[in-house]
Backbone bond lengths (Angstrom), bond angles and torsions (degrees), N, CA, C in turn:
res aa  C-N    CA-C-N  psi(-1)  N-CA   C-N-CA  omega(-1)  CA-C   N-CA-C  phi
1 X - - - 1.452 - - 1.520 109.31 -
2 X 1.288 112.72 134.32 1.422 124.28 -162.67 1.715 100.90 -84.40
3 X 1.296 138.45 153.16 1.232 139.85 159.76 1.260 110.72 -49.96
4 X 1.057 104.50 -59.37 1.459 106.61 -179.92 1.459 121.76 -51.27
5 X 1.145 108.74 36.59 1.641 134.28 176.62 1.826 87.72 -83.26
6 X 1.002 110.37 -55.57 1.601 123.15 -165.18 1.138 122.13 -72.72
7 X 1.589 122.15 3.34 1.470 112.85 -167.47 1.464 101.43 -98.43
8 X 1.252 94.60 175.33 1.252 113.02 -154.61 1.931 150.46 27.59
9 X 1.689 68.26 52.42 2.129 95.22 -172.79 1.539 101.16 91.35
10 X 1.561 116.07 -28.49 1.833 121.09 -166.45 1.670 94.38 -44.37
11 X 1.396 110.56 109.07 1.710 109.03 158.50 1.168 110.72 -90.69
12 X 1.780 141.25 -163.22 0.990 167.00 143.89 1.274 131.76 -77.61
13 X 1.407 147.09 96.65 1.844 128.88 -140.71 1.842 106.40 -56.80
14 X 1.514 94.28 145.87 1.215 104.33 -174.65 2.010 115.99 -65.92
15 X 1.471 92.24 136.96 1.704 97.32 179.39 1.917 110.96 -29.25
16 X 1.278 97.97 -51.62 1.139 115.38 -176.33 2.037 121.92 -32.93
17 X 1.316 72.13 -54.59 1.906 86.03 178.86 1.446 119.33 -68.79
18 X 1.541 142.77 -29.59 1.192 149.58 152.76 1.806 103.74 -44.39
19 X 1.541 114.23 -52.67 1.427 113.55 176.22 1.543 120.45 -69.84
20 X 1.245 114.47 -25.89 1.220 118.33 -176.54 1.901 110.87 -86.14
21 X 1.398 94.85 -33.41 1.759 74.69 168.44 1.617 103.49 -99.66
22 X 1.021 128.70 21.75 1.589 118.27 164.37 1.187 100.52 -88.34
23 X 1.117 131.45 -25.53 1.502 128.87 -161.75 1.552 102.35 -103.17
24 X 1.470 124.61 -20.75 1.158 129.48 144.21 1.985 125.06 -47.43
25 X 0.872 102.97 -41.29 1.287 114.55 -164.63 1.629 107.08 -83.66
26 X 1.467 106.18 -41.82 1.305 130.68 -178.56 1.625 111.14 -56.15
27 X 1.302 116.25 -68.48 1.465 142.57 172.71 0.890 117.16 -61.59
28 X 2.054 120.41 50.49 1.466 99.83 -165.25 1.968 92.33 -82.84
29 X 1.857 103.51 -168.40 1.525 96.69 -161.54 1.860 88.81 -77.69
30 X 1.626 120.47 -25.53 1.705 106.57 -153.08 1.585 81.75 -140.34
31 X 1.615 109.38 141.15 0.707 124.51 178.32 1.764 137.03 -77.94
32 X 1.326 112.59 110.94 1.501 100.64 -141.07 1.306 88.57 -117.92
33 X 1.689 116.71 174.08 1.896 131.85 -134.08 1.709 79.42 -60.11
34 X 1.486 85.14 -178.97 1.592 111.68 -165.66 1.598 93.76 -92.05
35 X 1.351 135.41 -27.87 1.421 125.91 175.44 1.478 111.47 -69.41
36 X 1.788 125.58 -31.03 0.903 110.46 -169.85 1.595 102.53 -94.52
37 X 1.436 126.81 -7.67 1.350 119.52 170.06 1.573 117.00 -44.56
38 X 1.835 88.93 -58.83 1.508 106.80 -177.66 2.104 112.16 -37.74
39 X 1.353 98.24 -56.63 0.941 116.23 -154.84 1.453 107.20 -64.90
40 X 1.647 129.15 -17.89 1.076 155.63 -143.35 1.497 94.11 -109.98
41 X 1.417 121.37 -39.89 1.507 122.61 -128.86 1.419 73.65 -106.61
42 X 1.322 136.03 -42.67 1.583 151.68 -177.32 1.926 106.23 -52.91
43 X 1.320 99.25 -41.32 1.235 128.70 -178.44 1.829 93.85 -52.23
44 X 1.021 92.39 -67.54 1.498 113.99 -162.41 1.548 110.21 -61.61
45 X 1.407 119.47 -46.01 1.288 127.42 164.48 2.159 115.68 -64.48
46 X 0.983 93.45 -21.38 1.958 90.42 -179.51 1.610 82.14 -77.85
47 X 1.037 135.49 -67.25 1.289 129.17 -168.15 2.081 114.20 -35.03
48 X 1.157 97.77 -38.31 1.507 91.07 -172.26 1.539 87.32 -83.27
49 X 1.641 121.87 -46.70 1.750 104.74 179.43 1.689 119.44 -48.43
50 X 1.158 121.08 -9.39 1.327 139.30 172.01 1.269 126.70 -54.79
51 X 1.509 98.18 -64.54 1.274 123.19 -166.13 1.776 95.24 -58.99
52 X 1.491 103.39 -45.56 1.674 86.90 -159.74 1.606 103.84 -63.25
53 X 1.635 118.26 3.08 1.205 104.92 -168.50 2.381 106.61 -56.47
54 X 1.081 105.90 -23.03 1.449 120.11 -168.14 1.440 101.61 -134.58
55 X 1.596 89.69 73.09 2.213 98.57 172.84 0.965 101.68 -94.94
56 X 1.080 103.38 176.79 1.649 124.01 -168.95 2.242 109.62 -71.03
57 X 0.893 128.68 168.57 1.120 132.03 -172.65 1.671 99.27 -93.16
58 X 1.237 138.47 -55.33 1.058 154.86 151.67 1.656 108.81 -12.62
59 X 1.531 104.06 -82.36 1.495 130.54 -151.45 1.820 87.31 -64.89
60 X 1.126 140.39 -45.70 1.669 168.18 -144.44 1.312 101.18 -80.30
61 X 2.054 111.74 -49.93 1.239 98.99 -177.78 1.218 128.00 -91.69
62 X 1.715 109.49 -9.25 1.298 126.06 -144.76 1.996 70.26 -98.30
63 X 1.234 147.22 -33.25 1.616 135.80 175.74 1.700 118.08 -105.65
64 X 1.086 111.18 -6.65 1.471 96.86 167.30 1.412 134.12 -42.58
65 X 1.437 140.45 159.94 1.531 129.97 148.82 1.146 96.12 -124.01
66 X 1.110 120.51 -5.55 1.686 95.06 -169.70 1.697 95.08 172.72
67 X 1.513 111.82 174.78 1.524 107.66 -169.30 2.077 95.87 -155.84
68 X 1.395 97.57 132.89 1.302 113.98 179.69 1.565 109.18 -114.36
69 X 1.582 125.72 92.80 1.228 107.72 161.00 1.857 130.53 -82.94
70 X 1.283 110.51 148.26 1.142 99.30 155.28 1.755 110.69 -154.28
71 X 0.859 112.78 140.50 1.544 122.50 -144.39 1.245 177.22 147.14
72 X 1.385 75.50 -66.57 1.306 120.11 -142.02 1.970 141.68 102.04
73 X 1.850 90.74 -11.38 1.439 104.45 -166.06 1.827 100.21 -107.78
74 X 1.349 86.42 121.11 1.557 92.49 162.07 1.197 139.50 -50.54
75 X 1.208 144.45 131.58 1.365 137.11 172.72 1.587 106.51 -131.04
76 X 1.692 109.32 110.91 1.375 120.36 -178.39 1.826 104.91 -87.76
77 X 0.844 107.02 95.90 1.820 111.87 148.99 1.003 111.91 -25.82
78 X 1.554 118.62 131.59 1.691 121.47 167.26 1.485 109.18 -179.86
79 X 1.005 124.06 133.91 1.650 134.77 -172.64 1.585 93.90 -59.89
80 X 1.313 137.85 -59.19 1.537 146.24 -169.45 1.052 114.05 -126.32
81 X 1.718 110.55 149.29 1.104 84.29 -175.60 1.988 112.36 -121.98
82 X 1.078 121.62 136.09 1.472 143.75 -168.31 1.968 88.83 1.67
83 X 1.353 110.36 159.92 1.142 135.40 -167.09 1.918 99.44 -126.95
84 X 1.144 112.20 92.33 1.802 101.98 -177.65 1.446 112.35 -62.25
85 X 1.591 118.32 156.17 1.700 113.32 142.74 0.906 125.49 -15.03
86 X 1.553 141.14 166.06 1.293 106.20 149.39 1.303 109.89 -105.39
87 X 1.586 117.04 143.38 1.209 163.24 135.46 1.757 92.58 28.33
88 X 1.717 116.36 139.88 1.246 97.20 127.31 1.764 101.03 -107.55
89 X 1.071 96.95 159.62 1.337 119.69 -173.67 2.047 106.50 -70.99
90 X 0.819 111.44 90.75 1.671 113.14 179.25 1.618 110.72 -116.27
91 X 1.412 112.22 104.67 1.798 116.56 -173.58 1.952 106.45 -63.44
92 X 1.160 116.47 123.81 1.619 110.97 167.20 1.666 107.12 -84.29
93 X 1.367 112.87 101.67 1.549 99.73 177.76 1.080 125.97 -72.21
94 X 1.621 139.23 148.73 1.545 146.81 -169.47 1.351 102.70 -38.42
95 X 1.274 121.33 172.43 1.893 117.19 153.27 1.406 87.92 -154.49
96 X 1.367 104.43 178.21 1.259 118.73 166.43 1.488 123.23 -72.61
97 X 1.344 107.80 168.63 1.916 102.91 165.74 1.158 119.13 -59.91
98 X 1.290 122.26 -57.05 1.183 128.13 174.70 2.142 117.32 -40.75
99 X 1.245 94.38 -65.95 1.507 93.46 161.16 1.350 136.56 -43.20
100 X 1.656 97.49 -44.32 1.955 101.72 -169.31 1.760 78.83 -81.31
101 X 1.202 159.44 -35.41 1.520 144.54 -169.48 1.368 95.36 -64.11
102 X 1.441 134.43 -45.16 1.639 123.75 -167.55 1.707 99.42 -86.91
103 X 1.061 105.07 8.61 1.686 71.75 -170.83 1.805 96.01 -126.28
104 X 1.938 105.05 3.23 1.179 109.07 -165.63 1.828 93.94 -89.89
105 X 1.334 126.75 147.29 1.756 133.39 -161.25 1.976 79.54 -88.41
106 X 0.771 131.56 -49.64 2.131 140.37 -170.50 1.582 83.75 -82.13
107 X 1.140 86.95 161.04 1.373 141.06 160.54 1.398 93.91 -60.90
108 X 1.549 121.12 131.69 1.568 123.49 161.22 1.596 120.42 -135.25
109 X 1.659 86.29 87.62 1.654 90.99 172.81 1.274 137.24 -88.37
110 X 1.349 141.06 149.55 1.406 133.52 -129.07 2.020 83.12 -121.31
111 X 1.302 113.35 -179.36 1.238 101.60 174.48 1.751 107.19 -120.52
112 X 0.992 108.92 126.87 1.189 120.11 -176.02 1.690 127.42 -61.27
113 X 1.180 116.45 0.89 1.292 157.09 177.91 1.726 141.15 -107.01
114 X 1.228 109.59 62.56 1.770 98.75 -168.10 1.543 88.41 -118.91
115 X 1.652 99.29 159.54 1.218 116.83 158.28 1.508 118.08 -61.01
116 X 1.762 111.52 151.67 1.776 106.87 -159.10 1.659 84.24 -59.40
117 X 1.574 92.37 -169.27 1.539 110.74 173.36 1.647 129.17 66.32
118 X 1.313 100.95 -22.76 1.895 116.08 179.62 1.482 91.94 -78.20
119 X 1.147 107.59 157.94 1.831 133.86 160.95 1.079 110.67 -179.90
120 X 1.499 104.09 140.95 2.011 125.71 -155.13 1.570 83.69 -60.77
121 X 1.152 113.20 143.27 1.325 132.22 170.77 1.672 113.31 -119.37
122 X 1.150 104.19 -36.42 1.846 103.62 -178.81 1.804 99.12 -139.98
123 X 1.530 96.81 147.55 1.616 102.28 152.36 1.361 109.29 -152.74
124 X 1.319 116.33 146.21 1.598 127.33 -176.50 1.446 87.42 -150.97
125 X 1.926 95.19 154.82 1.003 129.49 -180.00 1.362 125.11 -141.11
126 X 1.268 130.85 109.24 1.793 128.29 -179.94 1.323 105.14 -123.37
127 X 1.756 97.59 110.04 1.066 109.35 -177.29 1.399 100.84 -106.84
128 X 1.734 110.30 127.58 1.400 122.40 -173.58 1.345 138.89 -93.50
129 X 1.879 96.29 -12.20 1.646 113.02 154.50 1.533 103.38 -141.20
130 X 1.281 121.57 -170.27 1.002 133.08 157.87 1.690 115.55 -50.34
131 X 1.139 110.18 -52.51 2.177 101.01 -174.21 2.397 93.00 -98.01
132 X 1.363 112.83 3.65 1.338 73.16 -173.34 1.713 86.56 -132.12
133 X 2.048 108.83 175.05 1.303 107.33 -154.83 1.217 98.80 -169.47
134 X 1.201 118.06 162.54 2.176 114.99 157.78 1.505 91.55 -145.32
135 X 0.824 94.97 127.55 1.734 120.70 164.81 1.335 102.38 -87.70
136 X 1.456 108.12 148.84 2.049 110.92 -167.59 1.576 76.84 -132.63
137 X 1.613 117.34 133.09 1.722 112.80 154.13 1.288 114.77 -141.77
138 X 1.665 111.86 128.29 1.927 101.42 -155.26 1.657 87.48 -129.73
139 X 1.011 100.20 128.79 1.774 109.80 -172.85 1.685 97.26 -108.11
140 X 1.526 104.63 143.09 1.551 113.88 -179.79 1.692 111.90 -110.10
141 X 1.314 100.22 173.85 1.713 107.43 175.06 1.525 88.29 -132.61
142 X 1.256 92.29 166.79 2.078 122.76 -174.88 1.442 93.52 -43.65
143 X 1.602 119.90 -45.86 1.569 100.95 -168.27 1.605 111.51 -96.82
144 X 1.644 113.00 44.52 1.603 118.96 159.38 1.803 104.75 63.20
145 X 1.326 112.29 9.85 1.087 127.67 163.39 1.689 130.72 -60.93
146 X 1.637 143.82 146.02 1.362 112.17 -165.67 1.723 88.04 -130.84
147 X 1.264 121.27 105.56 1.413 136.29 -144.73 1.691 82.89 -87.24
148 X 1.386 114.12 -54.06 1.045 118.04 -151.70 1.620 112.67 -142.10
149 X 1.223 109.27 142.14 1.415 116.87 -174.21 1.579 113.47 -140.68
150 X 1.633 119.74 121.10 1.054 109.90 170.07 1.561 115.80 -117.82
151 X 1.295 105.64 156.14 1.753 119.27 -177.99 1.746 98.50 -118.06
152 X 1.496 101.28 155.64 1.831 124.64 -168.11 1.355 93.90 -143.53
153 X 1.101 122.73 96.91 1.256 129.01 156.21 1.351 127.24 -68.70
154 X 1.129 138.91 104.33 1.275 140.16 179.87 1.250 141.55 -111.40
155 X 1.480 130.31 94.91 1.128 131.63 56.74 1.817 100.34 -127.62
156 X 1.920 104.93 139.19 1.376 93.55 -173.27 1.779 107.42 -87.97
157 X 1.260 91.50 165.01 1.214 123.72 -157.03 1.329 119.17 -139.71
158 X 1.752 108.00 125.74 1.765 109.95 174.42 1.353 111.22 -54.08
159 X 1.348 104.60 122.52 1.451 113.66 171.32 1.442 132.22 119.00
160 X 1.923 95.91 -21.65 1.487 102.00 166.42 1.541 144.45 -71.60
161 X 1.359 106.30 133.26 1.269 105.85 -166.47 1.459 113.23 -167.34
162 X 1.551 124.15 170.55 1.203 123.77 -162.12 1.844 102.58 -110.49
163 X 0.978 97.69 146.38 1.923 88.32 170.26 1.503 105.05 -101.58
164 X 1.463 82.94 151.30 1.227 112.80 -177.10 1.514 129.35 -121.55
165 X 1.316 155.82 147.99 1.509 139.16 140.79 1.647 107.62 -32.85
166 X 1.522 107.49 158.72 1.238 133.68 -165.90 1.861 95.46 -87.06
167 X 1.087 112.63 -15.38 1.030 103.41 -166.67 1.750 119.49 -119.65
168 X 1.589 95.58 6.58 1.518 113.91 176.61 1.429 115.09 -67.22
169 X 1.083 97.42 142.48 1.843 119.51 179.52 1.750 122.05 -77.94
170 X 1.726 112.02 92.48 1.686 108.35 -156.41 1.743 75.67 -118.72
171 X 1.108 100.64 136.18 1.474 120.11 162.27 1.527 125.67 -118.97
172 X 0.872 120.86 129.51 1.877 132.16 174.34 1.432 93.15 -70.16
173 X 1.617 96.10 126.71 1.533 98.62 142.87 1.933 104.48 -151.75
174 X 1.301 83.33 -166.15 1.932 92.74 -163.44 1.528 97.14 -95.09
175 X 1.549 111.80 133.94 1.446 101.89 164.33 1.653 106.26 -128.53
176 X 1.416 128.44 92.51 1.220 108.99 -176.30 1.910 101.35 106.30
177 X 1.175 127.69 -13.73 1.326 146.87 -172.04 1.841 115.93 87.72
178 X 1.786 95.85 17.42 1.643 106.49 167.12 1.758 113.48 -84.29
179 X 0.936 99.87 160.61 1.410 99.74 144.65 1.623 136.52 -97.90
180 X 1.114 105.97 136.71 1.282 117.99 -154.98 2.484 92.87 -133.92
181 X 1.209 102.56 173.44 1.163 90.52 -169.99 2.302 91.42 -156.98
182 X 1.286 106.10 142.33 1.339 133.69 -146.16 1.481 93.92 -121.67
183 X 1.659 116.84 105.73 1.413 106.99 -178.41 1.893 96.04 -108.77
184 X 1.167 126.37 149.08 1.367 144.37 171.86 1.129 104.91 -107.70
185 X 1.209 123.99 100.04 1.646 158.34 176.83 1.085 136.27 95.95
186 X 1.122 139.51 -161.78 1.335 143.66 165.84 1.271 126.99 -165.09
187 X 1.229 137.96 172.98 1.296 161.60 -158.50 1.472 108.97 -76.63
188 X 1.461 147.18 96.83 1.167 118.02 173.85 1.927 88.76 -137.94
189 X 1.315 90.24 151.34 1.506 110.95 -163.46 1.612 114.07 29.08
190 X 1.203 107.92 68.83 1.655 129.40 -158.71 1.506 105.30 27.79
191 X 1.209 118.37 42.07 1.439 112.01 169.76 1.176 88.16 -117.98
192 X 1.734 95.35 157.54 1.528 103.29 -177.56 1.586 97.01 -110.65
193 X 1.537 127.19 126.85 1.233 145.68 152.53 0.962 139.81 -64.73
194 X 1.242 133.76 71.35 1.889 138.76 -139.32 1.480 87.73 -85.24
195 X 1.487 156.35 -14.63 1.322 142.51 -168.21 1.932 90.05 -106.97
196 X 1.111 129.08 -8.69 1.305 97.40 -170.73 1.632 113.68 -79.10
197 X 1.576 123.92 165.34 1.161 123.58 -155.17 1.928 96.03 -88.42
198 X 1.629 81.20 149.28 1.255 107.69 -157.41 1.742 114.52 -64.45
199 X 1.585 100.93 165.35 1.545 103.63 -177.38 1.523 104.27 -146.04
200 X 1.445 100.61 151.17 1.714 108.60 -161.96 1.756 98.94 -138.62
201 X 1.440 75.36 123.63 1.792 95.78 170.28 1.287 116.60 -87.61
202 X 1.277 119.56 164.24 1.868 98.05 174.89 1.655 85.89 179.80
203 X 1.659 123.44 113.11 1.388 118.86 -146.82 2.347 63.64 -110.29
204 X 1.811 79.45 155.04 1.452 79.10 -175.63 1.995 96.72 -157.30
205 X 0.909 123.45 126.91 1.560 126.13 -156.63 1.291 115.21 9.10
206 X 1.006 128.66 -132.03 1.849 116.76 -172.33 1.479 132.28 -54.13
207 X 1.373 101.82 -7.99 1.711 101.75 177.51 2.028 111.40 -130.50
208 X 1.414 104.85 174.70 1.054 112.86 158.68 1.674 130.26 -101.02
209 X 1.086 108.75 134.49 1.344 94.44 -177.11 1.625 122.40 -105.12
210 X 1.087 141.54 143.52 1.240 133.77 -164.65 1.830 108.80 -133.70
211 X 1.466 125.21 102.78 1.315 123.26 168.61 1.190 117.16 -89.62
212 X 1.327 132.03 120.11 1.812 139.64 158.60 1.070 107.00 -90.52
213 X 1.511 125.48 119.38 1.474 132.85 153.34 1.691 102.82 -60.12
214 X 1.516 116.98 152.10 0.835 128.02 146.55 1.693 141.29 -119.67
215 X 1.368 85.22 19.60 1.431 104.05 -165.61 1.810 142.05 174.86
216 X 1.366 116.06 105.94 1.138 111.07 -127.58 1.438 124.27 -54.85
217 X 1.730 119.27 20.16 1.103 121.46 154.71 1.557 123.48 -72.41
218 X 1.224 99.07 -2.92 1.833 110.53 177.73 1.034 105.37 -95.25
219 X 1.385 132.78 74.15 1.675 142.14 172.72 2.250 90.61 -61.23
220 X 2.132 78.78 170.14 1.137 73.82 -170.25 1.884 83.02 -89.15
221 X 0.971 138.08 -28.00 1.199 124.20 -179.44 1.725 114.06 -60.27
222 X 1.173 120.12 -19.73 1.660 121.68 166.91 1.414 95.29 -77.58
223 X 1.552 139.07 -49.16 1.636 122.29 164.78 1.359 108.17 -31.99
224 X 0.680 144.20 -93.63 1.464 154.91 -168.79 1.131 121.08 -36.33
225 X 1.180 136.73 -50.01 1.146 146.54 128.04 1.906 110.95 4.61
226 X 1.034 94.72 -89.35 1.810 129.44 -168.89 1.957 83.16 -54.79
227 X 1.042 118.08 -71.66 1.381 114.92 -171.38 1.499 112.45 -52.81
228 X 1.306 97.37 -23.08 1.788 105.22 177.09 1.607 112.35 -60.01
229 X 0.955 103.33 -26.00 2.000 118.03 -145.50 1.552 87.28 -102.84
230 X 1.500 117.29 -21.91 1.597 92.01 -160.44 1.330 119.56 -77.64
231 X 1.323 116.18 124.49 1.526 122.23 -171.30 1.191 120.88 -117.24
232 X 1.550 133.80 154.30 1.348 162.42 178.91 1.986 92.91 -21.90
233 X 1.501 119.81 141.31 1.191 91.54 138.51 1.400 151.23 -102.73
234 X 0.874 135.22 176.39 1.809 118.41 -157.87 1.690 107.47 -95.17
C-alpha cells in the first residue's frame, strides 16, 4: 500500500467504527434463537475483517511479508493481524437508503440480484472526510438471520487491501468479465479461520466492493452472481 493512501486529508475508517457497530450488532435489545446469534456474531466479526480492508500505512509495513494482488486489490501477508488502540467506542446509527446515498461521497449501487427470501435489513454510513466513506449493507432472511453483508469502500485507491496469513486461500474469479478475487476465511479474535464462509472483493470504478457470506446459502458462485447484478443508480 502506497502512502499516498493519505493524500489529500483521504484517511482510512477509524478503528473505532468496526468496534462500534460490532458492539451494535452484539447488544441487540432481546435475545433472539441461537442460529441467529451465531449468524449475527459472524456478522460482527466480517466487519472487523473489513476494516483491515483500509489499514493504516504504518501498521501494514511494520507486518507485511509479502503482497498478492489480484484486481486491483491488495493482499498484505502477515502471520497476525495488527492489534488497534483501543477504540473509543462511537455507535454509527442506521439511516435510510435514501440518506446513506446523500450522505455517501461514491455512487452507491445496490445489486439488482439477491437470492429469494433476503431483504436489506440495515444500512449505515461513516463518512470520515468529505471525499471518503464505507457504506455497511446487511440483508436478512425470515429467520432474522444476516446471510449476507456488503461493504463500499469509498474512494478506491492503489494499494488497498486486507491482510491476510501467508498461507490463506485467495482465488480469482470473473465478475462482469473483471477480475475480482475470493478470500476463504477470516480473522476472528485475531485468529485466522480458514473454514469460515467466503468473501469477495471486486474493485469496480470509484469504489471497492466487499461481499461477506454469512451463511452457507451464500456460495461463492451466488457471490458473484449478486456482484454481477450490481448496477448504477437511476
Amino acid at each position: 500500500m502506497s502512502d499516498e493512501f493519505l493524500y489529500r486529508l483521504r484517511q482510512p475508517p477509524r478503528p473505532e467504527f468496526a468496534e462500534a457497530l460490532y458492539e451494535r450488532i452484539r447488544q441487540e435489545p432481546k435475545r433472539p434463537p441461537l442460529r441467529r446469534r451465531v449468524a449475527l456474531g459472524l456478522t460482527g466479526l466480517a466487519v472487523v475483517f473489513a476494516l483491515a480492508l483500509l489499514c493504516f500505512p504504518s501498521v501494514r509495513e511494520a507486518v507485511a511479508q509479502g503482497i498478492r494482488i489480484i484486481g486491483g486489490i491488495w493482499f498484505y501477508e502477515a502471520e497476525s493481524l495488527p492489534r488497534p488502540t483501543k477504540p473509543e467506542i462511537r455507535l454509527i446509527p442506521p439511516v435510510s437508503l435514501e440518506e446513506a446515498r446523500a450522505a455517501f461521497p461514491c455512487e452507491l449501487a445496490l445489486p439488482e440480484w439477491l437470492p429469494e427470501g433476503l431483504e436489506l435489513r440495515s444500512v449505515q454510513v461513516d463518512r470520515y472526510t468529505d471525499e471518503a466513506a464505507t457504506a455497511i449493507l446487511m440483508w436478512s432472511n425470515a429467520y432474522g438471520e444476516t446471510p449476507l453483508t456488503m461493504f463500499i469502500f469509498c474512494p478506491a485507491q492503489e494499494g488497498q487491501g486486507p491482510v491476510i496469513p501467508p498461507d490463506a486461500v485467495v482465488e480469482e474469479v470473473k465478475v462482469n468479465g473483471q477480475p475480482a478475487a475470493v478470500v476463504y476465511g477470516k480473522w476472528i479474535n485475531h485468529q485466522w479461520e480458514p473454514r469460515a464462509w467466503p468473501v469477495l472483493y471486486w474493485r469496480s470504478r470509484e469504489v471497492v466492493y466487499e461481499f461477506a457470506s454469512g451463511s452457507p446459502q451464500i456460495t461463492v458462485e451466488t457471490l458473484v452472481r449478486i456482484a454481477g447484478s450490481v448496477s448504477p443508480q437511476p
